[in-house]
C-alpha positions in Angstrom: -66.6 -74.8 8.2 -68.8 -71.9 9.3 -72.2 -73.0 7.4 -72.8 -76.4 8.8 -76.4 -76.4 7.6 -75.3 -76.7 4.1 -73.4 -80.2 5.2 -76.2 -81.1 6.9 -78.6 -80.1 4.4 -76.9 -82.7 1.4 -76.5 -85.2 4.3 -80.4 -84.7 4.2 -80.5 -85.2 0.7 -78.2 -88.1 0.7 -80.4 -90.2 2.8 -83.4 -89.6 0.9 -81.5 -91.1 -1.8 -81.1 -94.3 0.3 -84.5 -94.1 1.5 -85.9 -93.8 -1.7 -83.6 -96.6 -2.9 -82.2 -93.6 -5.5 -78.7 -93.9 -4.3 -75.8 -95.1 -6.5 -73.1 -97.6 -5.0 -70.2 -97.8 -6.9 -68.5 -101.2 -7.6 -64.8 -101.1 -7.0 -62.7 -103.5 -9.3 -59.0 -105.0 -8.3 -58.7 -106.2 -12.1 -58.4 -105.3 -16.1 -61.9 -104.3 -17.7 -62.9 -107.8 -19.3 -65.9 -111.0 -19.7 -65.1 -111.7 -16.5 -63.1 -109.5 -13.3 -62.3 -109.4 -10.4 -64.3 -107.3 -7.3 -61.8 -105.7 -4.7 -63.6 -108.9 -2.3 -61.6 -110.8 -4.4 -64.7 -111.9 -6.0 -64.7 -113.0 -9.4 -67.9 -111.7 -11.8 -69.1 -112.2 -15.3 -68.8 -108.3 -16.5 -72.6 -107.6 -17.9 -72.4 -103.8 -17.6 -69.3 -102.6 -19.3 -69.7 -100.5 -22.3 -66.6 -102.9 -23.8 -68.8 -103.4 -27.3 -65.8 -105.3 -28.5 -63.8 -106.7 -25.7 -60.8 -104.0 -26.6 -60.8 -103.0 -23.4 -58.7 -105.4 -21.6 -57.7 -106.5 -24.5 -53.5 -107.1 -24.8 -52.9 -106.2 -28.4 -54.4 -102.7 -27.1 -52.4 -102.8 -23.9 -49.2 -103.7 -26.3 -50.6 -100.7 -28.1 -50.3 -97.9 -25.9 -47.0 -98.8 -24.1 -45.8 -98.8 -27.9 -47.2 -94.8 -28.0 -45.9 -94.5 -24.4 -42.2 -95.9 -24.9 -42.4 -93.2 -28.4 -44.2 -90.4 -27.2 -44.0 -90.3 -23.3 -46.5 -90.4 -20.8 -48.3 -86.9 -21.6 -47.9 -83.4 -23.0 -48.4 -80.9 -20.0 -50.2 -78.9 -23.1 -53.3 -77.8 -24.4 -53.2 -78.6 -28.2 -52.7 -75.2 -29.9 -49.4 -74.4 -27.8 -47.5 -77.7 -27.7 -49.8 -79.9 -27.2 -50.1 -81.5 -30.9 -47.8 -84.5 -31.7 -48.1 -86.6 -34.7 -49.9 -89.7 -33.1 -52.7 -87.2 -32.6 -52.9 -86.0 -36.4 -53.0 -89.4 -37.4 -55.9 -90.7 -35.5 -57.6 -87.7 -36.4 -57.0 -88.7 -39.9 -57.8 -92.1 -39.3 -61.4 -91.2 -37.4 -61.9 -88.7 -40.7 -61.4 -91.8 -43.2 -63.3 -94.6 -40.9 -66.1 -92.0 -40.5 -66.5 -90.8 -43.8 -65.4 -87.1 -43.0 -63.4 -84.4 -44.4 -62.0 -84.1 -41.1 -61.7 -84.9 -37.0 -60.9 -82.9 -33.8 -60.0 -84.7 -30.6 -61.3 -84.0 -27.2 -60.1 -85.3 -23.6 -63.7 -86.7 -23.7 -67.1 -87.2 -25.7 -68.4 -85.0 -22.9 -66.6 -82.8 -23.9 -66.8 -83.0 -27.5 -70.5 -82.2 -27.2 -69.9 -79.8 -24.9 -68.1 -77.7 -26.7 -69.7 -78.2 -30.4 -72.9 -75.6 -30.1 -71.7 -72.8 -28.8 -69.2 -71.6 -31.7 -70.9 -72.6 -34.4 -74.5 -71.3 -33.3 -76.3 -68.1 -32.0 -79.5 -66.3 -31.2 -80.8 -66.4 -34.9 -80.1 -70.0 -35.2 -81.9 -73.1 -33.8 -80.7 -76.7 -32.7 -83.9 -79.4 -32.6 -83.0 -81.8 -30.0 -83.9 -85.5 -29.3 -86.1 -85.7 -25.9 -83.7 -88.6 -24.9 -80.3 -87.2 -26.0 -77.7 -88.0 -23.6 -76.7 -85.5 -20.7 -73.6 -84.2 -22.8 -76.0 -82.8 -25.5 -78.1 -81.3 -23.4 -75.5 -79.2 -21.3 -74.0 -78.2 -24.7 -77.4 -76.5 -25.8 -77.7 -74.9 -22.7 -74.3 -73.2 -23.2 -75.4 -72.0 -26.5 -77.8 -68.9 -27.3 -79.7 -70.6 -30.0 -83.3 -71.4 -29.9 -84.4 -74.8 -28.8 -86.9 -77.1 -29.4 -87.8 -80.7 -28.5 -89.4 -83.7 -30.3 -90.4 -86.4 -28.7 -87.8 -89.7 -28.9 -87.9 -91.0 -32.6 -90.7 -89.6 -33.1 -90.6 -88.4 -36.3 -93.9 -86.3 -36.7 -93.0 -84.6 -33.7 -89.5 -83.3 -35.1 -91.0 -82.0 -38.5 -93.4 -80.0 -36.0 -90.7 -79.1 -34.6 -88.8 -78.1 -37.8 -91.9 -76.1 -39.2 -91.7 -74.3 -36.0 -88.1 -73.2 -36.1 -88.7 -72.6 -40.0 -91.7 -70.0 -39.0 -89.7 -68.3 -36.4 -87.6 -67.5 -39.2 -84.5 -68.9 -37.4 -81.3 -68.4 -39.8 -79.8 -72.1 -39.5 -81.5 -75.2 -37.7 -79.3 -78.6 -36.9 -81.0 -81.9 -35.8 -79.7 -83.4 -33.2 -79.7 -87.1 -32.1 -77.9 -90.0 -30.5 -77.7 -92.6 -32.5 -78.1 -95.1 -30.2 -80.0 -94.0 -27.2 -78.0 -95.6 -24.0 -80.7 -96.6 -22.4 -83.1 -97.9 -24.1 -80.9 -99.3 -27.2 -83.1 -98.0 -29.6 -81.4 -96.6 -32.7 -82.2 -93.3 -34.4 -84.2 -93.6 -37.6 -81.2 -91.6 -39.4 -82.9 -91.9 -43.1 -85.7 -90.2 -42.3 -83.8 -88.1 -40.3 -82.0 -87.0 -43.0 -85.0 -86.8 -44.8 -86.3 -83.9 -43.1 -83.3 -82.5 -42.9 -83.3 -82.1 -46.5 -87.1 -80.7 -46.6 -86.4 -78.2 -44.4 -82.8 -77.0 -44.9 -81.4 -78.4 -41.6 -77.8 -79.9 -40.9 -77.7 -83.1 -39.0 -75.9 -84.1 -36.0 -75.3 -87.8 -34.3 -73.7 -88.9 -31.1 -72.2 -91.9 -32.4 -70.8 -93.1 -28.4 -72.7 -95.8 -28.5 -72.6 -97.3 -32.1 -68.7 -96.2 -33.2 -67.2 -99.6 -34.5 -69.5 -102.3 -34.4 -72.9 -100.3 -35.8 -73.4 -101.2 -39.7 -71.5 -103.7 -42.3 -68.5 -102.8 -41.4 -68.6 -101.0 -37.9 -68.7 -97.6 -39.0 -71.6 -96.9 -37.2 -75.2 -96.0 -37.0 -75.1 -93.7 -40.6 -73.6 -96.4 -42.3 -76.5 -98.7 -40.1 -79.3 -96.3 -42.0 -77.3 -95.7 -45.2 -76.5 -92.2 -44.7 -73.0 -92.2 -44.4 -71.8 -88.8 -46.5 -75.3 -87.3 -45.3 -74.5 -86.1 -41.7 -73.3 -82.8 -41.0 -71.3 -83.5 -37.7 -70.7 -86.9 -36.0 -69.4 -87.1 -32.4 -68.2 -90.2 -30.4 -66.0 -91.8 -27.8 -62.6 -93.6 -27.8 -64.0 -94.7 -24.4 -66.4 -97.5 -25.5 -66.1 -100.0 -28.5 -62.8 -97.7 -29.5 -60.4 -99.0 -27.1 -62.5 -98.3 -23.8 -59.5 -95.7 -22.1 -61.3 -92.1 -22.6 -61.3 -89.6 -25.2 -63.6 -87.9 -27.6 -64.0 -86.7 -31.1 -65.9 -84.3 -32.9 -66.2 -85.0 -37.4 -67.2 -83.2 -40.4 -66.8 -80.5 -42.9 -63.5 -78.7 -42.5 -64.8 -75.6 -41.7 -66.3 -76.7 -39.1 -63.8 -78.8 -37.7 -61.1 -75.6 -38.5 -63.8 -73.5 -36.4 -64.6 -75.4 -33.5 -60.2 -75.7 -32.9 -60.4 -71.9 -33.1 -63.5 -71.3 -30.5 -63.9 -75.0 -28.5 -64.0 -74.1 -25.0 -62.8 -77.5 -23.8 -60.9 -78.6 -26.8 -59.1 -74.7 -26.4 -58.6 -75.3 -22.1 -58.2 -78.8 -21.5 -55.0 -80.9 -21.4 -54.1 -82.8 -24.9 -55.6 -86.2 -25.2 -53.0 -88.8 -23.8 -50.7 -89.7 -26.2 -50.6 -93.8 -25.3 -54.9 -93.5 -25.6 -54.0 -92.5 -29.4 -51.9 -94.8 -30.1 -53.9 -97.5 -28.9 -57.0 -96.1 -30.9 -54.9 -96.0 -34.1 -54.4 -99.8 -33.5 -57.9 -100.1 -32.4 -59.1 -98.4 -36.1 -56.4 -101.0 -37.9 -57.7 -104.1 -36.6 -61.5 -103.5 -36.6 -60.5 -102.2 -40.2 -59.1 -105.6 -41.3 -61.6 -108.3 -39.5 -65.4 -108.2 -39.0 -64.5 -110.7 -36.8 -65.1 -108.6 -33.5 -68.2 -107.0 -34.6 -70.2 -110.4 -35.7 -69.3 -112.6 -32.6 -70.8 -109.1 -30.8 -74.0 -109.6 -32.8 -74.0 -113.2 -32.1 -74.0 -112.9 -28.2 -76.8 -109.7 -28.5 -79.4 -111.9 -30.6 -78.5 -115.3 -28.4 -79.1 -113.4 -24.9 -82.0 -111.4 -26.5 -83.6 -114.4 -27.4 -83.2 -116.5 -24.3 -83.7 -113.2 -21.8 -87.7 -112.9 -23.4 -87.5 -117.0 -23.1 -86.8 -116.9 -19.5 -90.1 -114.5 -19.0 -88.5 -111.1 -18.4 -89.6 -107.8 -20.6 -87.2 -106.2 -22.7 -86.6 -103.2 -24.6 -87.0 -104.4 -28.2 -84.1 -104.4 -30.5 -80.9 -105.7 -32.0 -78.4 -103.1 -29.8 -76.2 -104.6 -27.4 -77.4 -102.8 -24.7 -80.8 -104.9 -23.5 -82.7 -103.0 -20.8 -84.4 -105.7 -18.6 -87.2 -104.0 -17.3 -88.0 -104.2 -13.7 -90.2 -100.8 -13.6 -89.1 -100.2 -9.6 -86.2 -98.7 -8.7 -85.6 -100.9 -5.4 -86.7 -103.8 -6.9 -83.8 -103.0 -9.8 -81.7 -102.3 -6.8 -82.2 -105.5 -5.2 -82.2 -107.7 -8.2 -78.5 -106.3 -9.0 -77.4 -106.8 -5.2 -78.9 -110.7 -5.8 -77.0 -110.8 -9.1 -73.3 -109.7 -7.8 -74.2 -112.6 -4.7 -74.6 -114.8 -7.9 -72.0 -113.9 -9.6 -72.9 -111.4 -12.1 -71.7 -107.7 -11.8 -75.3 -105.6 -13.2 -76.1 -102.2 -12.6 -79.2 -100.9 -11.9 -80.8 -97.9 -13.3 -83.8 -95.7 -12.3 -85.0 -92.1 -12.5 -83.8 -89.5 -12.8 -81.5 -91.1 -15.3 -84.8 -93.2 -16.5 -88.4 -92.0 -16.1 -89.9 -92.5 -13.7 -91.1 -96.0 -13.7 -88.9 -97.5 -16.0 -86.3 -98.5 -13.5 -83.8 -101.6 -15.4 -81.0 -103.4 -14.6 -79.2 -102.5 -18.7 -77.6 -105.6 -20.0 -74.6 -105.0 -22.1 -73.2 -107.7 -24.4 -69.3 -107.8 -25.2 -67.4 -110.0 -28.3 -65.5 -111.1 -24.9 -68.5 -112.6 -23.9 -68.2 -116.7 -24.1 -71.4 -118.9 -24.2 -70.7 -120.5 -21.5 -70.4 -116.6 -19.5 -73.8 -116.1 -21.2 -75.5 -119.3 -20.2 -74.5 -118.9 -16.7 -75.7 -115.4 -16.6 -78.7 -116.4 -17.9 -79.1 -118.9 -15.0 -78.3 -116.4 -12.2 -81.5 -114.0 -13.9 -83.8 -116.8 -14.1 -82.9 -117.8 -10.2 -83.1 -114.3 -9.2 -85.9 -113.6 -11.0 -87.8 -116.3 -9.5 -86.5 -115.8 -6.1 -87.5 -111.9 -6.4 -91.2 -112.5 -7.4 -90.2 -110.7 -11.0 -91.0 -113.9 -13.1 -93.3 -116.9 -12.2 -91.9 -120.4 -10.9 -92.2 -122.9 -13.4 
């Protein structure tokens, strides 16, 4: 306690978050994830800010799931993987990701942080280069910067930008070169243009990588995700996702592809190598998980049915919103205290919203993000609906009828 000016100095800083109406509250729930739940005021709220795609979450067939694994397998390993940390629940959902992805094969991680985390770094050096979305999420940026390769940024979906940025790396004469992309940016919604992607991928001799976190099981016919969205599924060198979203909603990450580079990244994977084994009741449950979104689109549609009902009401009501046909709708409110305060008006109303502002958004583009769920009745969405035309109205943001 000898250095009180460094407390002193992030109390400083902590302030000027409040100040600048910056700072992050954190909600604190007393219930299961869900449609609706409960706030530790004992306040009940529709659940607009979950990233529970599919209403798993909650869900009891899931919960039935994992005490299933937990009653077979036991509550945890005490293990990294490679010393006896490997139990046959976790083979078979890496077998099952491989087949539902389209892959030769599948390495679990503790968490899609993680995953991308640790994917650059063995597979890539000085004479290689990895081309990077300008939006790519926080994971995929701190796994380049653990990695020696060259790298170069192209503006978000902006496809004449990346193949300046491929003839670039091509000139510098940089051995291998990998695209990488969310395919759904979080944000914003907006899904990565993955066949033209590909496209230059091909011209130019690049491999291809997606962060599928945001688009694993409900993305494309039959959930599979945004490169079966494109039509590209077989054309993507390494996919990476959660088991944290759509997938079940506990935690976990994967990493999927060729063999050898699945074989390699077990080998050299920093946090796959150091990090505790996945649960084994969060496997289990994502094994169901795969099996039932596997049998019925039933999940998936009533998801697409909410996102294009609230879409189209949401630009009815007179708010701006990111266009789209994501579940995640950014309701743009451009100032961060003004997001601030329409979310603090919403939980008062009844709906749990978070808002969102720089630095996790430009500068700007503050939002409350809207996230639909298959859990999501009508009714739920009519009511939230209501509550952001009264706030809206009440806050100045849209004009009284």
């Amino acid at each position: 306690m000898s250095d009180q000016a460094f407390y002193s100095g992030l109390q400083q800083k902590l302030d000027t978050l409040k100040t600048e109406g910056l700072f992050k509250p954190e909600r604190v729930l007393a219930s299961r994830q869900g449609a609706e739940v409960v706030a530790d005021d004992g306040r009940t709220l529709i659940n607009m800010c979950a990233n529970n795609y599919l209403g798993l979450s909650g869900d009891v067939e899931t919960q039935k799931a994992a005490e299933a694994a937990l009653q077979k397998y036991g509550y945890g390993l005490s293990s990294v993987r490679f010393i006896c940390g490997t139990q046959t629940v976790h083979k078979e959902l890496e077998k099952k990701l491989s087949d539902f992805l389209g892959t030769e094969d599948t390495i679990l991680y503790a968490a899609a942080f993680d995953a991308n985390g640790g994917v650059f770094e063995p597979l890539f050096d000085e004479n290689d280069a990895i081309i990077s979305d300008a939006l790519n999420h926080a994971s995929i940026i701190d796994g380049i910067r653990l990695c020696k390769a060259a790298r170069y940024r192209y503006a978000n979906n902006d496809m004449a930008d990346l193949e300046k940025q491929l003839q670039a790396a091509t000139e510098a004469g940089r051995r291998h070169k990998i695209i990488v992309t969310d395919g759904v940016f979080s944000m914003d919604g907006t899904i990565a243009q993955l066949d033209r992607i590909v496209a230059l991928a091909e011209k130019y001799g690049a491999l291809t990588m997606i962060d599928e976190s945001h688009a694993s099981g409900f993305m494309g016919k039959t959930g599979r995700g945004t490169h079966e969205h494109c039509g590209v599924i077989g054309r993507i060198d390494i996919i990476t996702g959660t088991l944290g979203k759509a997938l079940g909603g506990a935690m976990g990450g994967f990493t999927s592809g060729r063999k050898e580079v699945i074989e390699t990244l077990r080998q050299k994977s920093r946090p796959y190598l150091f990090s505790n084994t996945l649960a084994p009741m969060i496997a289990g449950a994502s094994l169901a998980v795969l099996d039932r979104i596997g049998k019925s689109t039933e999940l998936r549609d009533r998801l697409h049915e909410n996102t294009a009902y609230f879409r189209r009401e949401i630009e009815r009501i007179g708010f701006t919103i990111k266009p789209g046909t994501h579940p995640v709708v950014p309701v743009m409110l451009f100032d961060a205290p003004v997001a601030q305060k329409f979310a603090a008006r919403m939980f008062e109303l009844g709906v749990l919203l978070s808002g969102f502002f720089y630095p996790v958004v430009p500068m700007g583009q503050a939002r409350v993000r809207v996230q639909l769920s298959a859990a999501h009745t009508r009714e739920q969405l009519d009511k939230v609906l209501g509550a952001f035309e009264h706030a809206g109205r009440e806050l100045g943001i849209i004009k009284a009828a």
